[in-house]
N, C-alpha and C positions, 0 to 999 in steps of 0.2 A: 955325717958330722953332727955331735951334738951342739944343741942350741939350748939358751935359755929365754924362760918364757914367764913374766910374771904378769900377772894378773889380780888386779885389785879393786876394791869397793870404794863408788865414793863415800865422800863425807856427811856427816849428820845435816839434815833439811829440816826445812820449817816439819815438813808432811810427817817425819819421823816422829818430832815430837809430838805433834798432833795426833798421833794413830789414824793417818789416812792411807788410803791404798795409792801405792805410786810405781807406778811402771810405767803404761809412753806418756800418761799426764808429768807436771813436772812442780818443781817446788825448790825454792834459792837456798842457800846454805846460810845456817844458825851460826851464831858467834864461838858453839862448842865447834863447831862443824870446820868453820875458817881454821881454829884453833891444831885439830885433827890434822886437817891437809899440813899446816904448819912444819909440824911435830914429823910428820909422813915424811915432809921436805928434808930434815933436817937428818932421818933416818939415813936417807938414800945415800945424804950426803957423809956424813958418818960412815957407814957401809963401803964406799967408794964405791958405788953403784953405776956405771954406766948403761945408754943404750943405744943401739943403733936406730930406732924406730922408735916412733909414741905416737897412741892411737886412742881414742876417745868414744865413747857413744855420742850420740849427737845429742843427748841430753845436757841441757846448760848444767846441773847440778855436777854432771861429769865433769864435764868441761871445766868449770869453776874450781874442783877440786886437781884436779892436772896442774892448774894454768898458775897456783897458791904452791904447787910442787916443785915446778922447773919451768924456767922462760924458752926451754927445746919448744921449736915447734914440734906440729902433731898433726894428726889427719883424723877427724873423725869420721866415723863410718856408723852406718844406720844399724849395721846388723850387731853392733855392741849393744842396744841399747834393753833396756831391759824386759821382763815378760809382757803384754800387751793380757790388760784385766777387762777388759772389756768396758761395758758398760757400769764396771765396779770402781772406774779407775777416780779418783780423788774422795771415795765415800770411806765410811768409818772403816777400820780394821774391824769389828764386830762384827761387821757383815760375813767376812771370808770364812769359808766349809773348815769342818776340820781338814787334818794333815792327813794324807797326802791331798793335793789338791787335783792331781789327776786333770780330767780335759772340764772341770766344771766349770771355767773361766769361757772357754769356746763356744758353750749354750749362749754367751749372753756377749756376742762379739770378740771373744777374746783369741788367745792363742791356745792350741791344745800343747799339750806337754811335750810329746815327742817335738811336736815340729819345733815348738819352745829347743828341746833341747838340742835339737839337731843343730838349729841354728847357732848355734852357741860353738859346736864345734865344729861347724863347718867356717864358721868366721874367722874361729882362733889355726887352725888350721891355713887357712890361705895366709894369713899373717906371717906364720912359724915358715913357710913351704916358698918364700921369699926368696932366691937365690943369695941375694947381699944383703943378709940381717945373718946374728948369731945371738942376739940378746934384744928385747922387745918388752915395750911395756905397755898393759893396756887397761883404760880407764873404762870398768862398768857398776854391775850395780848387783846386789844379794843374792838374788833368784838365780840371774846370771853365771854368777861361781860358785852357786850351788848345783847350779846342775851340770855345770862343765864340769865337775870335782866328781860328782856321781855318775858321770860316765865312763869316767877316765879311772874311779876308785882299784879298779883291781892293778893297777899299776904302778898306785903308790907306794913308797917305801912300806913297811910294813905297819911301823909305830906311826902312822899317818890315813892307815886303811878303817875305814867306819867301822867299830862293832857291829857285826851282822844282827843285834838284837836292838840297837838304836839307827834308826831309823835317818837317812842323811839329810832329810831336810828337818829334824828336831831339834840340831842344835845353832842354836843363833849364829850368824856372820858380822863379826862388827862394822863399824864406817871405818873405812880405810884398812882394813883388812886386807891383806896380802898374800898371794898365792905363787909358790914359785914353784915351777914345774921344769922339768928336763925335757926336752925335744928331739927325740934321734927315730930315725927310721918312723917317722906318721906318730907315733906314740908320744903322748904325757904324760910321764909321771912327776905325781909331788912330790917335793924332794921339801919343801918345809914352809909353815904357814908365820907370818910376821902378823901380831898384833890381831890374835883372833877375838879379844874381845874389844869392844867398843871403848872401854877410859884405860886401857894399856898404853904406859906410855911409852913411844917408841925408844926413848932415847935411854932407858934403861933396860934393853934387849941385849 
């Protein structure tokens, strides 16, 4: 049975605008940020979007941004939450290696990438793998659906598959960014991205 499965970013933080590094450290949501979720809300609601489920990282910044979307409850769960930077986590973006970042995060306490990304689809997976869900929606963070997307890329629609010469994590993920995937037999594919840049406003989609 297909299912659907969207996945999305939260909203703009203090840390964003600051240029600090934020994955399990954390940081509250900007007035643009509130604004974002808003607008996200409003999308959904336009859209006639329903869901069986809604699920959070247990990051507040998540949470915050959900909770600004729809008064459904939700269940947060740890393994949404985003890459674990180690002992990089609240310092400048200046700091961070070039692109790819590869396991350079791991020297210094953090997560290595695979295991980064395994997690990402092993999570969204037990989600989707539900018996009594067919549409789900889950609240995480950049790194998060960038690399659930780059797992799953060879199974997106086509006009949605990365140029094999750009690179998947070069091109930015907005706040509140959206990802909606198809769910049948184990497999994601993207079927279409709402709001991939950050001042997209939803309500003109």
């Amino acid at each position: 049975m297909k299912k659907t499965f969207y996945l999305m970013r939260h909203a703009q933080t203090l840390f964003n605008v600051r240029k600090k590094i934020q994955g399990w450290c954390d940081a509250p949501l900007t007035e643009l940020g509130r604004e974002q979720a808003a607008l996200a809300g409003e999308y959904i609601k336009k859209a006639n979007l329903t869901f069986d489920k809604l699920y959070s990282s247990t990051s507040e910044r998540a949470c915050d941004t959900l909770e600004i979307i729809t008064n459904q409850p939700y269940t947060r769960l740890k393994g949404l939450k985003e890459w674990n930077f180690g002992l990089f986590e609240g310092e400048s973006e200046d700091l961070n290696p070039p692109l790819p970042y590869r396991d350079f995060f791991a020297n210094y306490g953090g997560e290595e990438e695979k295991e980064f990304q395994q997690r990402t689809v092993q999570t969204c997976e037990q989600l989707m793998s539900a018996p009594d869900v067919t549409t789900v929606l889950a609240m995480s963070h950049g790194a998060f659906c960038g690399q659930f997307r780059k797992y799953w890329d060879d199974y997106s629609i086509p006009e949605l598959r990365r140029d094999a010469d750009i690179p998947l994590n070069k091109k930015r993920i907005g706040n509140c960014a959206i990802f909606k995937y198809d769910y049948e037999d184990g497999i994601f594919s993207l079927s279409a991205i709402i709001n991939d840049e950050a001042q997209t406003l939803f309500l003109n989609q």
